[in-house]
C-alpha beads as a LAMMPS data file, in Angstrom:
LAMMPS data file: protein, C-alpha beads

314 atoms
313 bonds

1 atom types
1 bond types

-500.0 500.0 xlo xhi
-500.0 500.0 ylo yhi
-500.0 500.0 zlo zhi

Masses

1 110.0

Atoms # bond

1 1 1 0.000 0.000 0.000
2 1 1 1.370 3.708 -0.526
3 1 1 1.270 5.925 1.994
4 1 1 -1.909 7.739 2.395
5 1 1 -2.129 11.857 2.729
6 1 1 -1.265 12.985 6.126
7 1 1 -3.268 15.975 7.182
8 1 1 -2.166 16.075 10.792
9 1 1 -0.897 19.673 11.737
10 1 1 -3.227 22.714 12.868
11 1 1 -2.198 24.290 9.523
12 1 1 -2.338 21.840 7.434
13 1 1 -6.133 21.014 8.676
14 1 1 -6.822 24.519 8.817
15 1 1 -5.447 24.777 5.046
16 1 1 -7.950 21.780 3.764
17 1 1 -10.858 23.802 5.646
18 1 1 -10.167 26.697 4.016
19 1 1 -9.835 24.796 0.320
20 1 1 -13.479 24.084 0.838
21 1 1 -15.706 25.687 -1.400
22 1 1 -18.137 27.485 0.263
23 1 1 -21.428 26.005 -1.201
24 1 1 -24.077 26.920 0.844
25 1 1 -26.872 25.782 -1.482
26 1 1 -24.766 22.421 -1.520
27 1 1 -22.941 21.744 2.056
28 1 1 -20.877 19.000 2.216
29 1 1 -21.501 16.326 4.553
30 1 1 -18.957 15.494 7.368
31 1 1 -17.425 12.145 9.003
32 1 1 -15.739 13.360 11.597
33 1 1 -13.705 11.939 14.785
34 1 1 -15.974 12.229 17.197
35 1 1 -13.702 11.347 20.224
36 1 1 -14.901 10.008 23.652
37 1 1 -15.666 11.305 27.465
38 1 1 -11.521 11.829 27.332
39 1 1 -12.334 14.991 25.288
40 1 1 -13.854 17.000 28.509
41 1 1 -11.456 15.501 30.958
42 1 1 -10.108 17.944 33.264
43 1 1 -6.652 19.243 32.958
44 1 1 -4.966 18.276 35.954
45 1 1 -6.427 14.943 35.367
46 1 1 -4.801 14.296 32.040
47 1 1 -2.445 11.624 31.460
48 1 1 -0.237 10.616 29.257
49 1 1 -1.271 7.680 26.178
50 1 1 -4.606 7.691 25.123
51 1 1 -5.227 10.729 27.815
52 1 1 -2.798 12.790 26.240
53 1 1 -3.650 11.903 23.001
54 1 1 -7.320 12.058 22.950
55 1 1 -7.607 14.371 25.306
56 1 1 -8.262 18.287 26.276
57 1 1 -5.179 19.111 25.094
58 1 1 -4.558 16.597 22.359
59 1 1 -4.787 17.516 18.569
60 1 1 -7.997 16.190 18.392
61 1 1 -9.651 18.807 20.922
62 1 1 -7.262 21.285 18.914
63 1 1 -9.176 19.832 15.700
64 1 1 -12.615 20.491 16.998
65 1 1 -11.593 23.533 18.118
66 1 1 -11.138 24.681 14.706
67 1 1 -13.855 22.450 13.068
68 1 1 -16.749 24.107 14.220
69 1 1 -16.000 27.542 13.747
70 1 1 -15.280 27.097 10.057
71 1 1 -17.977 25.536 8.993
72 1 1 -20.211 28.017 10.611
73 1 1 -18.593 30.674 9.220
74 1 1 -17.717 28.939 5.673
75 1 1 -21.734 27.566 5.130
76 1 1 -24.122 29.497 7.850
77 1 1 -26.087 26.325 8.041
78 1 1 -29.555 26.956 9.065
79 1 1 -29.320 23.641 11.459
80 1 1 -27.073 20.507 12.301
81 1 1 -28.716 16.828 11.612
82 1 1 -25.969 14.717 13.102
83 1 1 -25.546 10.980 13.695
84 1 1 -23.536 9.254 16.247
85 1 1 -22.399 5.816 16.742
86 1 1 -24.021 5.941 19.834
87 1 1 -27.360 5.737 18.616
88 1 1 -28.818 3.281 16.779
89 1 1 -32.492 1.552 16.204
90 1 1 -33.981 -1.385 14.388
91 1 1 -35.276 -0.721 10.888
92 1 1 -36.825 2.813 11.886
93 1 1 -34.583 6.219 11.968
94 1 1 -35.512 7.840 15.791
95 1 1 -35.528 11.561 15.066
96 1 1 -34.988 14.018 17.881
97 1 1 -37.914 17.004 18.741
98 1 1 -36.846 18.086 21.939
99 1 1 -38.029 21.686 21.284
100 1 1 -36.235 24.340 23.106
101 1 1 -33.229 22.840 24.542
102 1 1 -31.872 19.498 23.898
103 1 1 -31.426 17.508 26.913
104 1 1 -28.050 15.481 27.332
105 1 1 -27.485 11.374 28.098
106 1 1 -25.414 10.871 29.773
107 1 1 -24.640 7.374 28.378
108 1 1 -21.056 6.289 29.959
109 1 1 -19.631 5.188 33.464
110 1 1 -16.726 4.892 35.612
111 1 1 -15.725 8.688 35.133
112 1 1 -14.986 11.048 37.983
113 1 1 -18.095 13.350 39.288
114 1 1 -17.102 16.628 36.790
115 1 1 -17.935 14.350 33.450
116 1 1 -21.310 13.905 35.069
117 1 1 -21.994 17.494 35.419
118 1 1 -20.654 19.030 31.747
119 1 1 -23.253 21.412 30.082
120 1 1 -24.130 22.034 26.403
121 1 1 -26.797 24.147 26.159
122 1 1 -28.417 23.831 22.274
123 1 1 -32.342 23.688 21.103
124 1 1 -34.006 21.516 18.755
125 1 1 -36.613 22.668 15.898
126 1 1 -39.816 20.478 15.540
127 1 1 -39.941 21.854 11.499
128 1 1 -36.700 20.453 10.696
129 1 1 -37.121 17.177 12.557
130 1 1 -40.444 16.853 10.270
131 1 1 -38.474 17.479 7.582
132 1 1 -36.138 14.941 7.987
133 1 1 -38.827 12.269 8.676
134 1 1 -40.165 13.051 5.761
135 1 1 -37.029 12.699 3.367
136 1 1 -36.733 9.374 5.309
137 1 1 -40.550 8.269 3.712
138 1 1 -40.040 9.892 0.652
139 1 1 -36.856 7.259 0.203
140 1 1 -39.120 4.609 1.276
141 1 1 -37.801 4.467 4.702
142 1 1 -39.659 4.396 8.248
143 1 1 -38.857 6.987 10.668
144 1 1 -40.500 9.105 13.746
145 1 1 -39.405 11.792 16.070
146 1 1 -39.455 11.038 19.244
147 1 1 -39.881 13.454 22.315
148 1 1 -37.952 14.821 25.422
149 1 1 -40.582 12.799 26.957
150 1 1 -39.419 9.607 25.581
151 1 1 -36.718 7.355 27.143
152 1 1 -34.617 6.047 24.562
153 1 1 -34.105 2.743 26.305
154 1 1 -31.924 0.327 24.244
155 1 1 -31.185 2.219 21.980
156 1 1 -29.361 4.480 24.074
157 1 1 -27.215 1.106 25.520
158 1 1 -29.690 0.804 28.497
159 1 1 -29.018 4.803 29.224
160 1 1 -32.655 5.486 30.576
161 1 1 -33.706 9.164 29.671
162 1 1 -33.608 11.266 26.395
163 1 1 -31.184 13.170 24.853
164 1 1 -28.160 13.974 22.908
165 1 1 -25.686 11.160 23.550
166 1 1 -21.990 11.670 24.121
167 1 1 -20.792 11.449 20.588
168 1 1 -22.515 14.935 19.832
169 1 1 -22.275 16.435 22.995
170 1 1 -18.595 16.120 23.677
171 1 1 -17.108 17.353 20.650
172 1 1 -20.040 20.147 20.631
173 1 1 -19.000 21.736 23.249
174 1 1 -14.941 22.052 21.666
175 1 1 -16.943 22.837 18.497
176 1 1 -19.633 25.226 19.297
177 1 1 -18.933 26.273 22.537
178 1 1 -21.269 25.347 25.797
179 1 1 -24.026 27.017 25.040
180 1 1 -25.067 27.025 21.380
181 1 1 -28.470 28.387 20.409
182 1 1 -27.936 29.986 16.825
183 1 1 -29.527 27.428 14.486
184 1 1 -31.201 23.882 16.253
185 1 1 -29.306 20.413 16.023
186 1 1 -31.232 17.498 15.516
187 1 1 -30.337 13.986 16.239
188 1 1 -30.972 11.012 14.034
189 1 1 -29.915 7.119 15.064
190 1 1 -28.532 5.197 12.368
191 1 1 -29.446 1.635 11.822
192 1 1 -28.784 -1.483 14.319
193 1 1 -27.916 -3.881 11.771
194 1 1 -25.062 -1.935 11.461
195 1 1 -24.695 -2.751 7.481
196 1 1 -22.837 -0.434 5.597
197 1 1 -25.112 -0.723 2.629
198 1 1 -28.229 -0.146 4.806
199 1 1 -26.654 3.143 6.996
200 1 1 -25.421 4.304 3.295
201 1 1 -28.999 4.365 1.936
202 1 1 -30.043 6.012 5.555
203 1 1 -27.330 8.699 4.468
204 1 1 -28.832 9.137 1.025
205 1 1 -32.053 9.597 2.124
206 1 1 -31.455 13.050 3.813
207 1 1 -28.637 14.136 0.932
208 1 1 -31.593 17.003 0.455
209 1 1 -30.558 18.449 3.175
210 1 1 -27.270 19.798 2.352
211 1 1 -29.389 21.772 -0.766
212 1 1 -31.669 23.382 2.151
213 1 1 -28.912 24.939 4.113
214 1 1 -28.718 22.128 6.889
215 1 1 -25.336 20.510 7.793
216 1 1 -24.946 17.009 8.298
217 1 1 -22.861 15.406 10.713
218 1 1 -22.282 11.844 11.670
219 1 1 -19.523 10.907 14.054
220 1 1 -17.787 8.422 15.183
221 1 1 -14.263 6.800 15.077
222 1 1 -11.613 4.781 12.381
223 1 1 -10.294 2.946 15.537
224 1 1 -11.948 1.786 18.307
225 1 1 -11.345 -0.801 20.350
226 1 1 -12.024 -0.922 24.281
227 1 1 -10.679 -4.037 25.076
228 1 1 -7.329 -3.031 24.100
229 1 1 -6.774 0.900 25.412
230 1 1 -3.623 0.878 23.324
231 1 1 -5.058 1.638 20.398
232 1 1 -6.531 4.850 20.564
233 1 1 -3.296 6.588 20.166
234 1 1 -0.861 6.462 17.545
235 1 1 2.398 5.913 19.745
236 1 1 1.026 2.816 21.262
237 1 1 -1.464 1.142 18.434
238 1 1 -0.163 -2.060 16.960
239 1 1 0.390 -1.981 13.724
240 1 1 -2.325 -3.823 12.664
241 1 1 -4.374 -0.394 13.480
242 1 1 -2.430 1.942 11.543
243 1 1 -2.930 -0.519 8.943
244 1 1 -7.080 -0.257 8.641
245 1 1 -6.674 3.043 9.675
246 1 1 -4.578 3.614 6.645
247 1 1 -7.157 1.473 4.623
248 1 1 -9.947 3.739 5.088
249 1 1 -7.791 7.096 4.399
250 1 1 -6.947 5.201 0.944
251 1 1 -10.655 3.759 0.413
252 1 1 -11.681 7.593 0.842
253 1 1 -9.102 9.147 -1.488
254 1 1 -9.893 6.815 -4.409
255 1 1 -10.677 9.105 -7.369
256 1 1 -13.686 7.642 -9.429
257 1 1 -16.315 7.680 -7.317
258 1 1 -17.864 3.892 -8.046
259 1 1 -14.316 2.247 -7.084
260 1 1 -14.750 4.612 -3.747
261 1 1 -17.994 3.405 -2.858
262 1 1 -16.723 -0.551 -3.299
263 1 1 -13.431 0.044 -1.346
264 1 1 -15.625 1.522 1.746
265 1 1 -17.775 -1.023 1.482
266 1 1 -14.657 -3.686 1.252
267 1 1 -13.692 -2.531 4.256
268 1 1 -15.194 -4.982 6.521
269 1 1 -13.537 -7.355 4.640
270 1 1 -9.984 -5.972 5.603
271 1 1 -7.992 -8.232 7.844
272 1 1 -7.917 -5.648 10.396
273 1 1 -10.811 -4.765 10.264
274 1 1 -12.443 -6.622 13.285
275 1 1 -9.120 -5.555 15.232
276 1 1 -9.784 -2.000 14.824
277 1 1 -13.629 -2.188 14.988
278 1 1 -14.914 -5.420 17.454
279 1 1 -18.192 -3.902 16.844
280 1 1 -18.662 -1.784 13.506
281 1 1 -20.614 1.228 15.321
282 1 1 -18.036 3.588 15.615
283 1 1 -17.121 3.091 11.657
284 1 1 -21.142 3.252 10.343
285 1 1 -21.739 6.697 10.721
286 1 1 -18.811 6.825 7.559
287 1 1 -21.597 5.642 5.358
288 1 1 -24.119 7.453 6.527
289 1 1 -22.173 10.640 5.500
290 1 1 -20.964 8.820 2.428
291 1 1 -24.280 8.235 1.496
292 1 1 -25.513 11.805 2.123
293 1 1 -22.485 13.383 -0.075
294 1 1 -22.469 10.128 -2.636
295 1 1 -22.799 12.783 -5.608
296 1 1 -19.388 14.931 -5.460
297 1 1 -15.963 14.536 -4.882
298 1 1 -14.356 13.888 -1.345
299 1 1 -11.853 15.859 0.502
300 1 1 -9.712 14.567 3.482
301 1 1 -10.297 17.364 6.301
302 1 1 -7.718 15.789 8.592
303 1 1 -6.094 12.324 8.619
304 1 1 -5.572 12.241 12.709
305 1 1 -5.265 8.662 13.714
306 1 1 -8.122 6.918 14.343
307 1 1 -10.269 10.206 14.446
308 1 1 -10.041 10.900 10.765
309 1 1 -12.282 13.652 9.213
310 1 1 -13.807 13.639 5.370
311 1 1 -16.015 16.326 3.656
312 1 1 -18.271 14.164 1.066
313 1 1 -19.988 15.694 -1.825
314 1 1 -17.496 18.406 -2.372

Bonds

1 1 1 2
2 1 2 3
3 1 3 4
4 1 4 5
5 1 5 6
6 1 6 7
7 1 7 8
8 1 8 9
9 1 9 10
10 1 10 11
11 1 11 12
12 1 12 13
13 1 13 14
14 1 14 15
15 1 15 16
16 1 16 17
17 1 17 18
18 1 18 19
19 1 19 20
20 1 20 21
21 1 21 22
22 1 22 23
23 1 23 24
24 1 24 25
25 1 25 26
26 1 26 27
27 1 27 28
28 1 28 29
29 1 29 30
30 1 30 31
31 1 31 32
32 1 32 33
33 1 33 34
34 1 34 35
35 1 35 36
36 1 36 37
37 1 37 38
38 1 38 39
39 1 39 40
40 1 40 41
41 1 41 42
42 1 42 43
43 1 43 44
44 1 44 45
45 1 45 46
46 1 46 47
47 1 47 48
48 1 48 49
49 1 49 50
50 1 50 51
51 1 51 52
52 1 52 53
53 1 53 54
54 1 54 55
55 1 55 56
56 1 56 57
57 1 57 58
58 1 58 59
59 1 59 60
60 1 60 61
61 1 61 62
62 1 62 63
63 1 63 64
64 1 64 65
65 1 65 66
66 1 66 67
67 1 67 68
68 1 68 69
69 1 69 70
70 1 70 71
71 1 71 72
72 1 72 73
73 1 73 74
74 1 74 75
75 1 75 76
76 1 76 77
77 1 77 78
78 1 78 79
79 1 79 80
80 1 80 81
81 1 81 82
82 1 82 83
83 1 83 84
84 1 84 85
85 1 85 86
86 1 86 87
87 1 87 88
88 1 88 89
89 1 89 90
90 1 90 91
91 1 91 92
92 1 92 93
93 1 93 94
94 1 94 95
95 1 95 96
96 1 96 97
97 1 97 98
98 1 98 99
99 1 99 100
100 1 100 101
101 1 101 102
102 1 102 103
103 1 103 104
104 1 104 105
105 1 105 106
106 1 106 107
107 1 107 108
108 1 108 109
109 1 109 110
110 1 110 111
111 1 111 112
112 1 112 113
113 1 113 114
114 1 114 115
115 1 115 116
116 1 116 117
117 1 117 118
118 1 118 119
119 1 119 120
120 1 120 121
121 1 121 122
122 1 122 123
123 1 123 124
124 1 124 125
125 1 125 126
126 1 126 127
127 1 127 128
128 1 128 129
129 1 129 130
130 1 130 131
131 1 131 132
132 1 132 133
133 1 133 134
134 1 134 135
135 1 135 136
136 1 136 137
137 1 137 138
138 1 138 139
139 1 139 140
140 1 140 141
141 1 141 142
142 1 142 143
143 1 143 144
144 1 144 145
145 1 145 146
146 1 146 147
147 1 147 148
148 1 148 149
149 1 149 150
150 1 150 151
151 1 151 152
152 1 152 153
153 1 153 154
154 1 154 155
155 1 155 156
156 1 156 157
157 1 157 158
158 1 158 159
159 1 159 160
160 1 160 161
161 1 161 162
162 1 162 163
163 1 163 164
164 1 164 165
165 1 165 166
166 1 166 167
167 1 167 168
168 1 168 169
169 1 169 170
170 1 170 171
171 1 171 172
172 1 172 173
173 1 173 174
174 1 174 175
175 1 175 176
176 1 176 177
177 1 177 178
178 1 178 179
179 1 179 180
180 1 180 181
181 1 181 182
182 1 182 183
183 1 183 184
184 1 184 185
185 1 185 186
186 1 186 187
187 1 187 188
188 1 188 189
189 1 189 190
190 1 190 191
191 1 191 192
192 1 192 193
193 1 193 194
194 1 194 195
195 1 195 196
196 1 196 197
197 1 197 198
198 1 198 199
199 1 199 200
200 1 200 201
201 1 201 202
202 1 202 203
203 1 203 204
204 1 204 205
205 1 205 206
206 1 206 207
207 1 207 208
208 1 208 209
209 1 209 210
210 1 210 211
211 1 211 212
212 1 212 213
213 1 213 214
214 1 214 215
215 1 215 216
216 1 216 217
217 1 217 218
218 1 218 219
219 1 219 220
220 1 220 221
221 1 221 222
222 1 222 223
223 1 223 224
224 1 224 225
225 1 225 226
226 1 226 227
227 1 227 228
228 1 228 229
229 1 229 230
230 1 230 231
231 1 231 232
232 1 232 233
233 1 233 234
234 1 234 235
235 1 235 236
236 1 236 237
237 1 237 238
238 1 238 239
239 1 239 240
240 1 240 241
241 1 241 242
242 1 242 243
243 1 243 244
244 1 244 245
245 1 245 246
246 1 246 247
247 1 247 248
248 1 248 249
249 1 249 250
250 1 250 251
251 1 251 252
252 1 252 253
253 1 253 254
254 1 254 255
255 1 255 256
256 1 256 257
257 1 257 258
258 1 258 259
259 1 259 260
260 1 260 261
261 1 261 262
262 1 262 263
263 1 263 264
264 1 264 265
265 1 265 266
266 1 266 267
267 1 267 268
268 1 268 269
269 1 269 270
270 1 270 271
271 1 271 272
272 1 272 273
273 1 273 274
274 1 274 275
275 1 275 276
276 1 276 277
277 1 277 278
278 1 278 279
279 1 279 280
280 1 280 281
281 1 281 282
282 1 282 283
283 1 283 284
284 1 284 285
285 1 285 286
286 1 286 287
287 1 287 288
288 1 288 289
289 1 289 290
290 1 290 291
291 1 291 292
292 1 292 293
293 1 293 294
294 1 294 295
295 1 295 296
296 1 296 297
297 1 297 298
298 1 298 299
299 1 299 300
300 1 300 301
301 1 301 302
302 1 302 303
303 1 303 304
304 1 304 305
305 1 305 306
306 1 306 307
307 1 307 308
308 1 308 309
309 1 309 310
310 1 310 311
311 1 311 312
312 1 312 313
313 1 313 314
């Protein structure tokens, strides 16, 4: 394999950010690293390894730092649909109409007191989470909001109560600041059967969107593996990491867009793959923006290991 681009420093990110055009009749749609509770850590906790890494002062904090503000300023979306591999459902797309501020899930344990208490203050918008139910019947797809009233139950992992799960609401808040009531955000699951086919049509059935002024998001992460901690930072990850991580960097930057779509979708056959990803979640939400952005080009954003970034439909 050749060595795939390496967009890894604050200006060289902050360079392919800049390159993109500003379409706002036609915004791209993200993938984007959407770290973990590590993010919000608090500084004199930090360690070093994963900690240091993919923590508040790691490059991918720095990243977010810088992600949010230039997308705001390079599209003025009129609202944020995002996915997260945190959130998934059976068959039917979950869409979030939590009217004036978003509640937060806070779906993860063993962390110290402060993670429990972190605030990101954002508000929903019942017209756009109708509008995205619709696109999702129009494409022949079933789908339903569902209220601040509503537990999501399993398919928030057993998390009772509603809300935002930790995939949006941690890199939000390096994003968009903690409180972030401009334009509403809108959450959408993506689908349990975690096929990449399947989450790739859910992706294409809200593509619309980017024509209407409303950014899609969908997070989640090229590595991830919790049983071996190792792996979430480049200094430690066998190679056998790098390597898929790699993979999917090259799958992405294939030119003709047909041989891009079957090298993503090969991916699950990669021999790392089920090294890197022991369950596919964190690597779905990559077809759900593929999908959304299918027509267009792709641009690498930022090639951070294991919390890799792509624009689709550029």
């Amino acid at each position: 394999m050749t060595n795939p681009p390496s967009i890894i420093t604050p200006s060289e990110w902050r360079s392919a950010l800049e390159a993109l055009p500003a379409t706002s009749n036609r915004i791209p749609a993200f993938f984007f690293g959407h770290g973990s509770p590590f993010l919000a850590f608090p500084l004199g906790e930090v360690r070093s390894g994963m900690g240091g890494y993919a923590g508040p002062t790691g490059p991918l904090a720095t990243f977010l730092k810088d992600f949010g503000p230039a997308l705001l300023k390079k599209y003025e979306p009129k609202g944020v649909v995002v996915f997260s591999a945190h959130w998934e459902t059976p068959g039917e797309r979950l869409v979030t109409d939590y009217g004036d501020e978003n509640p937060l899930l806070m779906d993860y344990f063993g962390f110290q007191p402060a993670l429990y208490e972190l605030k990101f203050k954002s508000k929903g918008d019942p017209t756009l989470s109708r509008r995205v139910v619709q696109l999702f019947e129009t494409s022949g797809q079933a789908a339903r909001t569902t209220s601040n009233m509503e537990h999501r139950g399993q398919d928030g992992r057993g998390y009772p109560g509603p809300g935002l799960d930790h995939g949006v609401f941690i890199p939000f808040r390096l994003m968009f600041g903690e409180e972030f009531m401009t334009i509403p955000i809108v959450q959408v699951s993506i689908d349990s059967s975690l096929s990449p086919k399947t989450n790739w049509s859910v992706g294409k059935a809200i593509e619309r969107l980017r024509e209407e002024g409303i950014l899609v998001l969908a997070g989640g992460l090229t590595v991830h593996n919790l049983r071996d901690m190792s792996s979430f930072a480049p200094a430690t990850a066998k190679p056998v990491y790098v390597e898929f991580n790699d993979a999917v960097t090259m799958a992405v930057t294939l030119p003709d867009a047909e041989e891009r779509k079957q090298a993503l979708m090969n991916l699950i056959k990669h021999p790392g793959f089920r090294t890197a990803q022991p369950r596919e979640d964190h690597l779905v939400p990559l077809y759900v923006a593929a999908g959304a952005g299918e027509t267009g080009g792709v641009r690498i954003i930022t090639s951070l290991y294991g919390a890799q970034t792509f624009a689709f439909g550029v």
